[in-house]
MDAnalysis code that builds the backbone (N, CA, C; Angstrom):
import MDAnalysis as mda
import numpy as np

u = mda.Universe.empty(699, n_residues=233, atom_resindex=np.repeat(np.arange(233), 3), trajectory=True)
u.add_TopologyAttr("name", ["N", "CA", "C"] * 233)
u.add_TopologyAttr("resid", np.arange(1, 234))
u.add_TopologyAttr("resname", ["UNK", "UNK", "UNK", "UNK", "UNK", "UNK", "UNK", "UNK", "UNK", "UNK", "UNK", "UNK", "UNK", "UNK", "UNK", "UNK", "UNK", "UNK", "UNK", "UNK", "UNK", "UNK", "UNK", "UNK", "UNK", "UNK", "UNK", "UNK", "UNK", "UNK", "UNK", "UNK", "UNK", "UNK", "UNK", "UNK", "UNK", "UNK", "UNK", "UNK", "UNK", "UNK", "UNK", "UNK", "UNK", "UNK", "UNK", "UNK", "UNK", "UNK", "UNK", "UNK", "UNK", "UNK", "UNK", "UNK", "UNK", "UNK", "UNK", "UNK", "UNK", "UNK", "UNK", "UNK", "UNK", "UNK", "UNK", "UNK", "UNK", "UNK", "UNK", "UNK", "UNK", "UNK", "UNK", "UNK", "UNK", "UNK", "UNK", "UNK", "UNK", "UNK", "UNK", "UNK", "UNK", "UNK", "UNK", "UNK", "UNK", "UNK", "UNK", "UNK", "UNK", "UNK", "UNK", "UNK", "UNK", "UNK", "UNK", "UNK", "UNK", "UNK", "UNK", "UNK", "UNK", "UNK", "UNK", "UNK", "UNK", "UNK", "UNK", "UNK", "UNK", "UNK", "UNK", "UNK", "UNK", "UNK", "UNK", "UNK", "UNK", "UNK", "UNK", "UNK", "UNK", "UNK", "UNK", "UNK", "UNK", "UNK", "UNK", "UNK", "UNK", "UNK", "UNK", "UNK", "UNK", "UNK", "UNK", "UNK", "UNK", "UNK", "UNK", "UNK", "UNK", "UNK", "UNK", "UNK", "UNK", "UNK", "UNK", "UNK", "UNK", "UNK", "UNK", "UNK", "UNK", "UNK", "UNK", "UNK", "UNK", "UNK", "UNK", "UNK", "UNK", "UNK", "UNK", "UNK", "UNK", "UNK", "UNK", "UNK", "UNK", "UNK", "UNK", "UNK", "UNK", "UNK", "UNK", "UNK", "UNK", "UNK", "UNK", "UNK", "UNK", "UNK", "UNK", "UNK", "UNK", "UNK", "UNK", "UNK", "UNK", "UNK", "UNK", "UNK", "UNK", "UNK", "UNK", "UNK", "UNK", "UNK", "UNK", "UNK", "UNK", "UNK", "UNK", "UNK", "UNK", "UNK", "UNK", "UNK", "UNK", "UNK", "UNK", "UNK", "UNK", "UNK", "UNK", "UNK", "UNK", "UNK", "UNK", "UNK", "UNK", "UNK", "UNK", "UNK", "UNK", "UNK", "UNK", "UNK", "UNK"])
u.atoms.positions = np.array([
    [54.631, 65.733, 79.270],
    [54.488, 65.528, 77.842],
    [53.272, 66.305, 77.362],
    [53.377, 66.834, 76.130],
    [51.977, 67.723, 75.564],
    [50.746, 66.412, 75.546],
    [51.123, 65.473, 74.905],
    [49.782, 64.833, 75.041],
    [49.220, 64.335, 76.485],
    [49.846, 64.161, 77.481],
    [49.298, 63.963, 78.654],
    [49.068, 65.283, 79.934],
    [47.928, 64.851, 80.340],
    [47.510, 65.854, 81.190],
    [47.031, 65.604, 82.578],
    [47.573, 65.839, 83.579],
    [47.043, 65.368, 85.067],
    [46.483, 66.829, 85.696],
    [45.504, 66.320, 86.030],
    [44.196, 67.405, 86.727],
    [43.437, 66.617, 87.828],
    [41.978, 67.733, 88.251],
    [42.220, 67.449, 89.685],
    [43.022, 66.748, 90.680],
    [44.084, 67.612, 90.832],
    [45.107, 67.094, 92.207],
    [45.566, 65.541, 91.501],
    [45.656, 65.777, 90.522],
    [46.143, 64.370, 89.862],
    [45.217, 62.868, 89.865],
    [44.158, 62.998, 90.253],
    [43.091, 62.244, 90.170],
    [42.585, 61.759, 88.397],
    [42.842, 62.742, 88.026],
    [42.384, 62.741, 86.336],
    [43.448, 62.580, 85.284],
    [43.639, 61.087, 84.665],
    [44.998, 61.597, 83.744],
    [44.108, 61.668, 81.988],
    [44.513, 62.938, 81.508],
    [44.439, 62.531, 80.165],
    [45.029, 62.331, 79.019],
    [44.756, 61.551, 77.684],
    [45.520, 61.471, 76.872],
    [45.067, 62.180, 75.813],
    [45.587, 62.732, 75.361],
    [45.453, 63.156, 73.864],
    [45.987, 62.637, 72.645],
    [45.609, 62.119, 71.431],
    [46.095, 61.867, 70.360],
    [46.324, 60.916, 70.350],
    [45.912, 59.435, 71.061],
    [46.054, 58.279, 71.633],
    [46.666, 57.286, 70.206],
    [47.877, 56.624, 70.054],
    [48.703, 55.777, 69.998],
    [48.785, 54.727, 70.137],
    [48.947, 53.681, 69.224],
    [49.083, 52.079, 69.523],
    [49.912, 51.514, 70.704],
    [51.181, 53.251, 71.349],
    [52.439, 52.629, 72.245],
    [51.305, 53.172, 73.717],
    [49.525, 53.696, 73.556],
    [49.081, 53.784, 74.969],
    [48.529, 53.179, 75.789],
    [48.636, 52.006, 75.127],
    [47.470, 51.007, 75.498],
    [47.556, 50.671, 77.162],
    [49.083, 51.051, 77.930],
    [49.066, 50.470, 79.224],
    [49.717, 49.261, 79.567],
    [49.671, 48.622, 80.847],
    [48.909, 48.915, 81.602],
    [48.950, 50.019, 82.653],
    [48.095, 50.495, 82.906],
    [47.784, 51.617, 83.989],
    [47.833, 51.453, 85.270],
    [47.887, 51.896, 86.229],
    [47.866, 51.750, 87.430],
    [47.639, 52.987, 88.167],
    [46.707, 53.255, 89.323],
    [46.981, 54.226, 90.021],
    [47.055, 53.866, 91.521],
    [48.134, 54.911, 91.745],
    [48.498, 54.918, 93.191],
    [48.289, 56.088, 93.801],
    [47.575, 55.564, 95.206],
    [47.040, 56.380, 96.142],
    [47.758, 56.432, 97.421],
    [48.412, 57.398, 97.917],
    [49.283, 57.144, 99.807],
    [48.870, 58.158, 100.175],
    [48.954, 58.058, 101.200],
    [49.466, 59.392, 102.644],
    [50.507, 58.528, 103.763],
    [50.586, 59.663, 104.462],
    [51.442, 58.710, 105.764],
    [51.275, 57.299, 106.319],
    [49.573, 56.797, 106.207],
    [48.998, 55.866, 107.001],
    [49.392, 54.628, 105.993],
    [48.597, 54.981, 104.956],
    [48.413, 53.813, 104.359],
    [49.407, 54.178, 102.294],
    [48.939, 53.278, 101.827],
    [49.590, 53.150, 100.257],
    [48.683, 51.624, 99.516],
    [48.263, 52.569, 98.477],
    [47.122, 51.427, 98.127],
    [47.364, 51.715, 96.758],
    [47.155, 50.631, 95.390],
    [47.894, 51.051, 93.930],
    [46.618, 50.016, 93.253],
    [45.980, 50.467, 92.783],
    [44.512, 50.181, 91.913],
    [45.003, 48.630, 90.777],
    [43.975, 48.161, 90.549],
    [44.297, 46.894, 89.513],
    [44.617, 47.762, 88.470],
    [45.684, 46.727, 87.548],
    [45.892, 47.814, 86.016],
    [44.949, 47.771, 85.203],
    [44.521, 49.105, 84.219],
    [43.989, 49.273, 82.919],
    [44.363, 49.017, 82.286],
    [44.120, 48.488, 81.254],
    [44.048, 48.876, 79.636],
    [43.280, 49.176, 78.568],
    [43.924, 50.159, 77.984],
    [43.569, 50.386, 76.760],
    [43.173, 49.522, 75.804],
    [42.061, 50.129, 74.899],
    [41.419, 48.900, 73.993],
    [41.905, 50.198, 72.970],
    [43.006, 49.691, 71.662],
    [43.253, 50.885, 70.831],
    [43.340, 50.062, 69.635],
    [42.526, 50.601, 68.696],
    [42.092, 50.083, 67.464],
    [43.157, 50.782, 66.720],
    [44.320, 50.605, 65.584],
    [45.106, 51.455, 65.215],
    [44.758, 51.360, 63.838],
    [44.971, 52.286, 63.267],
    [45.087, 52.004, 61.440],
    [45.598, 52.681, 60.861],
    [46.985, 51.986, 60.026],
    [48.123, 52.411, 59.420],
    [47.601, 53.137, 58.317],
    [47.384, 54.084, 57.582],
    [47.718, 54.262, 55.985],
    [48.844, 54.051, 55.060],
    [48.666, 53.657, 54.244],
    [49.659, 52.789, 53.172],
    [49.745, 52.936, 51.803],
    [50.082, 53.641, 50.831],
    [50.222, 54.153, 49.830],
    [51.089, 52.703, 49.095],
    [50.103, 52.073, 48.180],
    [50.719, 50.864, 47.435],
    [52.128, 51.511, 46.290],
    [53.248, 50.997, 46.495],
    [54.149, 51.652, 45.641],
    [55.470, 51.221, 45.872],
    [55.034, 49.496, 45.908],
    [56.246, 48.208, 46.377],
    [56.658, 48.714, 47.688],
    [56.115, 49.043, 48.604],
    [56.630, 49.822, 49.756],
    [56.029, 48.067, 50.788],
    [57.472, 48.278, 52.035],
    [57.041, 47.508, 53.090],
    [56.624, 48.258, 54.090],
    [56.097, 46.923, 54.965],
    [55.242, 47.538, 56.551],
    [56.238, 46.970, 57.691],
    [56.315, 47.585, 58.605],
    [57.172, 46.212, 59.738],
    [56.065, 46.716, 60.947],
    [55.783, 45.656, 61.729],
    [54.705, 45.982, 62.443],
    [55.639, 45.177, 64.121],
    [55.922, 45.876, 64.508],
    [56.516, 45.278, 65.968],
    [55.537, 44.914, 67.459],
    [55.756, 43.992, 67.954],
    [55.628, 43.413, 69.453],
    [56.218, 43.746, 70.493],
    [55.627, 44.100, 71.434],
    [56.864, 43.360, 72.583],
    [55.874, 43.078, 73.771],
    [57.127, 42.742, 74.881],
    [56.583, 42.140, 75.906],
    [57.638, 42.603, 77.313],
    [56.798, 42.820, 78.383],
    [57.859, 42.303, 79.875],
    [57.919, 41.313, 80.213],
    [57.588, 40.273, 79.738],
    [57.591, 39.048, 80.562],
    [58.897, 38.359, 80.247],
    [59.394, 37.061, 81.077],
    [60.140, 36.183, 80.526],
    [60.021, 35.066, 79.780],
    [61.177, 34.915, 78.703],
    [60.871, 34.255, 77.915],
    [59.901, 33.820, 77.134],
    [59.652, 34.680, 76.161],
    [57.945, 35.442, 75.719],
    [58.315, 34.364, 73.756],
    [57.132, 33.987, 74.108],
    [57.532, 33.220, 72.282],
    [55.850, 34.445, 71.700],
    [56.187, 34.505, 70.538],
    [55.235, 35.405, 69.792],
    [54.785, 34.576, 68.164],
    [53.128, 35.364, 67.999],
    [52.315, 34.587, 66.815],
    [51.878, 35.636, 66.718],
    [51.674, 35.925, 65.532],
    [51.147, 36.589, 64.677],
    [49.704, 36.315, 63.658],
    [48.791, 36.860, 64.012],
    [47.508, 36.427, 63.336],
    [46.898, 37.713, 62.440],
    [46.313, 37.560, 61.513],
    [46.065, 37.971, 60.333],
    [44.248, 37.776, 60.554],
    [43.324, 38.141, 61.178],
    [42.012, 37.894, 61.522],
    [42.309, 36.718, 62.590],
    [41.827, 35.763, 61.955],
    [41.984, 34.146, 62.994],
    [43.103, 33.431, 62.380],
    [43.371, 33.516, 61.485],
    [44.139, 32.580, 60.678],
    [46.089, 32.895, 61.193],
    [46.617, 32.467, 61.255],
    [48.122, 32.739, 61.907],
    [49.198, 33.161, 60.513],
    [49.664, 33.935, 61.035],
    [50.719, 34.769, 59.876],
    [51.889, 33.356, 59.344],
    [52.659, 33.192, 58.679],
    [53.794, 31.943, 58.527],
    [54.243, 32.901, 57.262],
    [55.906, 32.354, 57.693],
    [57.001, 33.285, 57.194],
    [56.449, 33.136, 55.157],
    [57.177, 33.351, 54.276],
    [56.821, 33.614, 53.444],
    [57.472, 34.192, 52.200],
    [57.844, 34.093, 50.896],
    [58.432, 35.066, 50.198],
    [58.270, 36.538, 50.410],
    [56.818, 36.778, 50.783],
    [56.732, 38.045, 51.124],
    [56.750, 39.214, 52.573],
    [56.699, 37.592, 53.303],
    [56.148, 37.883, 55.256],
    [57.743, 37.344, 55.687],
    [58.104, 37.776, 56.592],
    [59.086, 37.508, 57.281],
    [58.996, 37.525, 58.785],
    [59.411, 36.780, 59.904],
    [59.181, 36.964, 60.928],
    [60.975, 37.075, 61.473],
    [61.030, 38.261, 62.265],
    [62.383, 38.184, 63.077],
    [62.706, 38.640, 64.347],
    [63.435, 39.239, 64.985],
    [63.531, 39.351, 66.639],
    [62.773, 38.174, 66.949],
    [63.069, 37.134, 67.023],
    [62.339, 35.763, 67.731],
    [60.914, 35.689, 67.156],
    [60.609, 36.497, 65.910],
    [58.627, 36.708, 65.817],
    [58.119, 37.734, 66.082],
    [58.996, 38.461, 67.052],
    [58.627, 39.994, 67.743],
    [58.245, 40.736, 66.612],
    [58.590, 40.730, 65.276],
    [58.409, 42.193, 64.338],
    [57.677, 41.256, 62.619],
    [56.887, 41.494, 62.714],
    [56.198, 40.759, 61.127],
    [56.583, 41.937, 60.293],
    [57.379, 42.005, 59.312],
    [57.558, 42.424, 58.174],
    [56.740, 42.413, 56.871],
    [56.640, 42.978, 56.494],
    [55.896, 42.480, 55.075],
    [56.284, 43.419, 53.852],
    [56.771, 42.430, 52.868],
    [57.567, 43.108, 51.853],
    [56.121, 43.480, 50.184],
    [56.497, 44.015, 50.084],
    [55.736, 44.605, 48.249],
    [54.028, 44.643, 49.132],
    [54.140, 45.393, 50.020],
    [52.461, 45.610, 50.646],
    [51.590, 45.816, 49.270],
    [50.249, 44.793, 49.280],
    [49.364, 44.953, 48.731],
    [47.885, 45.053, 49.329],
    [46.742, 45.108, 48.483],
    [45.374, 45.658, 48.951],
    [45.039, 44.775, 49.763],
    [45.809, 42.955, 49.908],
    [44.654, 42.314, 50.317],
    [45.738, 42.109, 52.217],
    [46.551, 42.751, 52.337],
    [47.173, 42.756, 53.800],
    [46.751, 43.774, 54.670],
    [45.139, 44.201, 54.307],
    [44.828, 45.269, 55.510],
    [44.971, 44.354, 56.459],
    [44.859, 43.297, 57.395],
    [44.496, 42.578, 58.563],
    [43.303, 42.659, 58.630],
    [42.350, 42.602, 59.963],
    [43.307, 43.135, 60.864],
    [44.431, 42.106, 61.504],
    [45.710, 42.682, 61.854],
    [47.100, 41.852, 62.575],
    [46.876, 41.900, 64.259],
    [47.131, 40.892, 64.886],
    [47.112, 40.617, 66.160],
    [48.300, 39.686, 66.726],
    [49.266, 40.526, 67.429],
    [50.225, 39.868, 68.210],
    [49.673, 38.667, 69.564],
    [50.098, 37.668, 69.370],
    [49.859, 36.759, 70.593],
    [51.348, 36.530, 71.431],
    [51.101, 36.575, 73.199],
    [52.668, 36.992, 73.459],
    [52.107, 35.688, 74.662],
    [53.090, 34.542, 74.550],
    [52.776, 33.779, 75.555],
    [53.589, 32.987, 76.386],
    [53.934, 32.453, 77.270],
    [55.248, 31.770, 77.572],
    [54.767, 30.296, 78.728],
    [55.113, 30.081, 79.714],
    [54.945, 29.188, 80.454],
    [54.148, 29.567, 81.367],
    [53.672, 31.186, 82.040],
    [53.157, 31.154, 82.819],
    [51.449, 31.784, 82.194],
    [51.860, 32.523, 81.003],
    [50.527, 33.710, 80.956],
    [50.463, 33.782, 79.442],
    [49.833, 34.537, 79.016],
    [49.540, 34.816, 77.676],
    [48.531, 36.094, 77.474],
    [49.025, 37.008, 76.514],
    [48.364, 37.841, 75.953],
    [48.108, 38.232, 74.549],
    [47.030, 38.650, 74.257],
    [46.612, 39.380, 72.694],
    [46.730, 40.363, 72.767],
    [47.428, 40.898, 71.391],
    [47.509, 42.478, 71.587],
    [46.156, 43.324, 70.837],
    [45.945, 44.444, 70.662],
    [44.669, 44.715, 70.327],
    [45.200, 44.703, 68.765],
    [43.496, 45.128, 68.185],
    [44.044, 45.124, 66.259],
    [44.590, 45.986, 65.534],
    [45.921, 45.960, 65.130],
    [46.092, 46.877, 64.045],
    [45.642, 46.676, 62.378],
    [45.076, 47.596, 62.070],
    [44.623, 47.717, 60.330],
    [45.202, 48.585, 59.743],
    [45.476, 47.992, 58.440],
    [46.727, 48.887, 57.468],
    [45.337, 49.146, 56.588],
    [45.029, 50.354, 56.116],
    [44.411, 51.363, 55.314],
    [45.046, 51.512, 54.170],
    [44.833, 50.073, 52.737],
    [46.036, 50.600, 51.928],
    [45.349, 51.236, 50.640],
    [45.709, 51.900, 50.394],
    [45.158, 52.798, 49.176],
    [46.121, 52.041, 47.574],
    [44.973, 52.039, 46.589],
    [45.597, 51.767, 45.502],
    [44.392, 52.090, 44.208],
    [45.102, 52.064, 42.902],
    [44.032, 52.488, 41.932],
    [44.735, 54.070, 41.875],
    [43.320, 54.545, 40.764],
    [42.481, 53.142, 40.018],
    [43.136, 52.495, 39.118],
    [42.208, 51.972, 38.554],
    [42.738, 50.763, 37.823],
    [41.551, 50.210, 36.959],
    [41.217, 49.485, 36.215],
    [40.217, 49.136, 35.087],
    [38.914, 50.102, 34.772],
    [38.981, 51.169, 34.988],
    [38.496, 52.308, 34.705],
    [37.734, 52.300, 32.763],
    [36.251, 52.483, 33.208],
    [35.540, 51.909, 32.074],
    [34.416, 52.825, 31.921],
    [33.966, 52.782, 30.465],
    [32.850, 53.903, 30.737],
    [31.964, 53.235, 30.041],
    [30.539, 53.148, 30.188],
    [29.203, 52.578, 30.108],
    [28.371, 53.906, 29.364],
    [27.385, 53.550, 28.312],
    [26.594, 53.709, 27.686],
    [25.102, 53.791, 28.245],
    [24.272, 54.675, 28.659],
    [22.962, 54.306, 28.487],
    [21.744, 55.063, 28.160],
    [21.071, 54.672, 27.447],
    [21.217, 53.736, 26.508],
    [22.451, 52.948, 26.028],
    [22.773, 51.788, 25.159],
    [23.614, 51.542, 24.664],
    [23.165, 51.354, 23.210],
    [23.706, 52.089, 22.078],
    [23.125, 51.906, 20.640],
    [24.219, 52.494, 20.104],
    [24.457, 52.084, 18.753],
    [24.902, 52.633, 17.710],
    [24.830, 54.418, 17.149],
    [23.905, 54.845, 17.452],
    [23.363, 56.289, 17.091],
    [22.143, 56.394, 17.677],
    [22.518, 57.449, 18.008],
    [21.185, 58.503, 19.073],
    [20.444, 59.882, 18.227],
    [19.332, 59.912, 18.416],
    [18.579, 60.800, 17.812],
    [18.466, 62.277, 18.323],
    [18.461, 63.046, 17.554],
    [19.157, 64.351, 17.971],
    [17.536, 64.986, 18.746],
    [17.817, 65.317, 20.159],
    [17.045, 65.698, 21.188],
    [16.732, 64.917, 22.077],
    [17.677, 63.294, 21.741],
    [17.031, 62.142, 22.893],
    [18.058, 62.812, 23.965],
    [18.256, 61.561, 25.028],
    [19.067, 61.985, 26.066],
    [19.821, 60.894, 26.628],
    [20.634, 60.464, 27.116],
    [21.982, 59.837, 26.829],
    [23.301, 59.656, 28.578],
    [22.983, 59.001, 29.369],
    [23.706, 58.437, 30.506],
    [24.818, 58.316, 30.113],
    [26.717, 58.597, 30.497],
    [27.483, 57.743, 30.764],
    [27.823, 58.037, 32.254],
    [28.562, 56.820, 32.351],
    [28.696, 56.013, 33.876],
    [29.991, 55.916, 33.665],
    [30.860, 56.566, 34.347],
    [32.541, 55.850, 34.564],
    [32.848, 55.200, 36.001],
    [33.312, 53.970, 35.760],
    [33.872, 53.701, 37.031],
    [34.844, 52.738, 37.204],
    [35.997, 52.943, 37.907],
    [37.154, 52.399, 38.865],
    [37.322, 51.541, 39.532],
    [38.070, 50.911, 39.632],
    [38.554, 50.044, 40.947],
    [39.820, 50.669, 41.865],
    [39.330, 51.461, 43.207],
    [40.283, 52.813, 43.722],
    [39.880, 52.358, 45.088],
    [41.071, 52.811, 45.774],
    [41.349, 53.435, 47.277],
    [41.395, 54.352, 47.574],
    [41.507, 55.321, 47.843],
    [39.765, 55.841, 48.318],
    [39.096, 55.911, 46.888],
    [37.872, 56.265, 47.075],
    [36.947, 56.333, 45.969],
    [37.510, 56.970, 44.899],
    [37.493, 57.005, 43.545],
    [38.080, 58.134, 42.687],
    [37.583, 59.185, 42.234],
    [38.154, 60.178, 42.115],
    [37.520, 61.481, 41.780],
    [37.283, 61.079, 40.022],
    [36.017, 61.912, 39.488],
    [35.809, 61.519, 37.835],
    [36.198, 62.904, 37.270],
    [36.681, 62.686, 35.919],
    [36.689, 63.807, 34.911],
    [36.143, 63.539, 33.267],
    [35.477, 64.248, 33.023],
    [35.139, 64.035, 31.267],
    [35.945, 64.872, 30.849],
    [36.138, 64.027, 29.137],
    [36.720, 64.633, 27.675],
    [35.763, 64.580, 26.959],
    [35.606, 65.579, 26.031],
    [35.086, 65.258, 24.742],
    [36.171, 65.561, 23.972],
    [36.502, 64.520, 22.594],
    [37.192, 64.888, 21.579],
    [39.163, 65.380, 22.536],
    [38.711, 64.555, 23.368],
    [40.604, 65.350, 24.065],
    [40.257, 66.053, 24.765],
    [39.399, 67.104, 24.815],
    [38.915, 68.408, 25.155],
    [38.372, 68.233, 26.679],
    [38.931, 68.609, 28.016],
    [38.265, 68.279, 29.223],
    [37.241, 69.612, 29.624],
    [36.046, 68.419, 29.714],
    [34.622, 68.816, 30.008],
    [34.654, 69.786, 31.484],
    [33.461, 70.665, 31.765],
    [33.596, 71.094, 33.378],
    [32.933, 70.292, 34.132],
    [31.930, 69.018, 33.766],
    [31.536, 68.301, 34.368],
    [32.646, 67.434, 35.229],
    [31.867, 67.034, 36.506],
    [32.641, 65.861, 37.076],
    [31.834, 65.237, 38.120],
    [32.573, 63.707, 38.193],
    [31.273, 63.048, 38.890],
    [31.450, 61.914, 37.904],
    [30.654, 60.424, 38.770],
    [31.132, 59.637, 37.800],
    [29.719, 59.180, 36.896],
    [28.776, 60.202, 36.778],
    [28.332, 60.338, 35.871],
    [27.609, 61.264, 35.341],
    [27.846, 60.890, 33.648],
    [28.063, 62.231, 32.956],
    [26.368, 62.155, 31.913],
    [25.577, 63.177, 32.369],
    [24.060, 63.418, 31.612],
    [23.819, 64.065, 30.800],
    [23.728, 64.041, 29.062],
    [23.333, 64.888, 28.465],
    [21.921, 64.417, 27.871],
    [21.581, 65.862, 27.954],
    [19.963, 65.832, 28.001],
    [19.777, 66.841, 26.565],
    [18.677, 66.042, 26.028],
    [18.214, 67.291, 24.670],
    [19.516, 66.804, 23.729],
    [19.981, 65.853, 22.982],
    [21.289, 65.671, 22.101],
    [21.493, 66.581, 21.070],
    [22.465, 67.656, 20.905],
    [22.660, 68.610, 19.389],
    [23.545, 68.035, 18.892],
    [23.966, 68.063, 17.632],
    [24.978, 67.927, 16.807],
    [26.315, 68.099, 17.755],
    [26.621, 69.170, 18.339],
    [27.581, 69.540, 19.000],
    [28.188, 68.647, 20.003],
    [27.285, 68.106, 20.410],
    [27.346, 67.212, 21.318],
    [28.177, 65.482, 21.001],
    [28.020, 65.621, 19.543],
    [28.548, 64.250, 19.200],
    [29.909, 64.523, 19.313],
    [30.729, 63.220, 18.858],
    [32.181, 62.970, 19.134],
    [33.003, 62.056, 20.349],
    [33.859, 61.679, 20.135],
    [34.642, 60.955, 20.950],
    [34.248, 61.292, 22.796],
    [33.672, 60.195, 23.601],
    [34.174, 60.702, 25.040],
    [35.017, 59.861, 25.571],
    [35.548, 60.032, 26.934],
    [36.349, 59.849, 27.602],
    [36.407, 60.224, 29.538],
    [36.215, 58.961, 30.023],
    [36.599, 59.625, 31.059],
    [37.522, 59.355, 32.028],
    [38.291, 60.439, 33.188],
    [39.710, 59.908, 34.033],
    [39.263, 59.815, 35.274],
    [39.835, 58.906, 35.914],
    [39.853, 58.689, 37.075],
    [40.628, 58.422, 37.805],
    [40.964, 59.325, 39.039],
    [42.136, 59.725, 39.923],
    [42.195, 59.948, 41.362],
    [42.918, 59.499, 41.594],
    [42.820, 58.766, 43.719],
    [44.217, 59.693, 43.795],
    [43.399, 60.432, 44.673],
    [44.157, 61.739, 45.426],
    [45.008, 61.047, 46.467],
    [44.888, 60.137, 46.703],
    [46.515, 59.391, 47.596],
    [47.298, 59.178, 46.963],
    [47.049, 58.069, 46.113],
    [48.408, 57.470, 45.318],
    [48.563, 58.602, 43.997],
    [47.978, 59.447, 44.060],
    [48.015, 60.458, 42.692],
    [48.509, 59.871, 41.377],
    [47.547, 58.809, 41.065],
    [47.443, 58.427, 39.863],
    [46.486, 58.592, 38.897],
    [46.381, 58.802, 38.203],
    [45.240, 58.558, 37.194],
    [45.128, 57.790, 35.924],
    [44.042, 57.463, 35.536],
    [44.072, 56.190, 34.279],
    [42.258, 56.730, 33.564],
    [42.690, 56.800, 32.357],
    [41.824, 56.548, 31.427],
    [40.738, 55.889, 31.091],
    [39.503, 55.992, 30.509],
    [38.739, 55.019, 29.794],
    [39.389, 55.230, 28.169],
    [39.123, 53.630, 27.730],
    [38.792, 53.978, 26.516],
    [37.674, 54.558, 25.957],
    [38.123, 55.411, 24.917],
    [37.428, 56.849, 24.169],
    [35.736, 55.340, 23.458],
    [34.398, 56.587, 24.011],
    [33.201, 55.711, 22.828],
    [32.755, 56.941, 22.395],
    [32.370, 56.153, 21.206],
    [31.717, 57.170, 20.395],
    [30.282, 57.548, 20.489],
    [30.028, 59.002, 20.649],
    [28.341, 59.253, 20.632],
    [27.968, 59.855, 19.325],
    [27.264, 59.038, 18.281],
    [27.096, 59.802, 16.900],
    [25.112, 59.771, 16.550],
    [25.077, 61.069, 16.247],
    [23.806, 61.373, 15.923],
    [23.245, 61.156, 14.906],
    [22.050, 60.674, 14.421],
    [21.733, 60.442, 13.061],
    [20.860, 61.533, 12.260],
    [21.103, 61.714, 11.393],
    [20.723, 63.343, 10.513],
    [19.328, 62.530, 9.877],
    [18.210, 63.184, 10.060],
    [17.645, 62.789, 8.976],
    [17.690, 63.291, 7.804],
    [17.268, 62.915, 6.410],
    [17.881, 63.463, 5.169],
    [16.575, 63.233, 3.982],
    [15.925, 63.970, 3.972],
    [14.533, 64.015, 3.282],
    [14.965, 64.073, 1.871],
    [13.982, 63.112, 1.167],
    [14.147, 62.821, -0.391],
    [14.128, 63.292, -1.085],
    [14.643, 63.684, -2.394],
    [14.286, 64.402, -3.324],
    [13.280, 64.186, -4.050],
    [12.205, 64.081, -4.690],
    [11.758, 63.691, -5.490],
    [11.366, 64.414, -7.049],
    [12.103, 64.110, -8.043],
    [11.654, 64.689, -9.477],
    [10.325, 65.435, -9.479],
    [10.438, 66.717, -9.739],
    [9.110, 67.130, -10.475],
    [8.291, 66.486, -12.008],
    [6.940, 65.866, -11.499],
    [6.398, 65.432, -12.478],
    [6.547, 66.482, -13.551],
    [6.843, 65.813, -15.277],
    [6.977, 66.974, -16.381],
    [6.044, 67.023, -16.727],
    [5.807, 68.544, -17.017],
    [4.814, 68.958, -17.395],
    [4.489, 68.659, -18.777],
    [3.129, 68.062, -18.882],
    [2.386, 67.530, -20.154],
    [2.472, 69.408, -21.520],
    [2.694, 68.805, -22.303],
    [2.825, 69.751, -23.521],
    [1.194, 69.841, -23.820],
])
């Protein structure tokens, strides 16, 4: 197989690209003519983690076993999996299903395989589920009514995303070259006022969502007129 590799004289096995199906157990066997001697088994300690794109999509996560007459549990951290509108257990328990996957079923999941004579845990699998964003909001700071032309002026956008979300500014509709989820203008001109906006978008689930548009408006000052005193006759 490409991922496995036996070297020195077969003394050395390796794996490459290691798999939740490598865990083992292992064994090695040693003969010549005289004798035949076969090592206690290994195993693998294999941490797995699914990625999962939220999008009413299910998971089925399977067990198994050599032993006889093997009853199976399913645990969710410590707490034990139980069937469910959304969880299903079938092949005897062997395969946990899970229907409309959401953010809060990363696990980690742990098969328990046990019968009359023995019992085993299987190692942890974690589902990696990506979702978002979602309540995507943009912050003021200062926060005021009108800003004075040359002050300087913070917004902050931010998400609730799997993986983190990438940011984009608008002004007026108009998308800014800034990005980042926050946006600094320094020195305020006239030009600068008008509607902002910013998007935020998770390169897995390739969604994106909006802030609502705030307004940044500058205040003009506007010097008085005052009448020329009339001139006395």
């Amino acid at each position: 197989i490409d991922r496995i590799q036996l070297t020195d004289r077969n003394t050395t096995l390796t794996i490459y690209n290691v798999t939740r199906h490598d865990q083992g157990p292992f064994r090695c066997r040693v003969f010549n003519p005289v004798s035949d001697v076969t090592s206690e088994p290994v195993n693998l300690i294999i941490i797995c983690e699914l990625q999962i794109d939220v999008f009413n999509c299910s998971e089925n996560l399977s067990c198994s076993s050599s032993g006889s007459f093997p009853s199976f549990l399913w645990l969710n951290g410590s707490s034990e999996v139980t069937a469910s509108d959304r969880v299903q257990l079938t092949d005897g328990g062997s395969t946990l299903i899970i229907i409309n996957v959401n953010r809060y079923d990363q696990g980690p999941f742990r098969c328990h395989v046990f019968n009359n004579f023995s019992s085993y845990t299987s190692d942890p699998v974690k589902l990696s589920i990506n979702f978002g964003p979602e309540n995507t909001n943009l912050k003021r700071l200062p926060s005021q009514q009108y800003y004075e032309e040359g002050s300087n002026l913070n917004m902050i956008c931010s998400a609730v995303s799997r993986p983190v979300a990438l940011y984009y500014w608008f002004l007026n509709g108009d998308k800014l070259p800034d990005t980042g989820q926050e946006l600094r203008l320094m020195n305020l001109q006239e030009s600068q006022s008008g509607n902002y906006s910013c998007q935020a978008f998770n390169n897995k689930t390739l969604r994106y969502e909006t802030s609502q548009p705030t307004s940044v408006l500058l205040c003009l000052w506007i010097l008085p007129l005052f009448p020329l005193a009339e001139q006395q006759l």
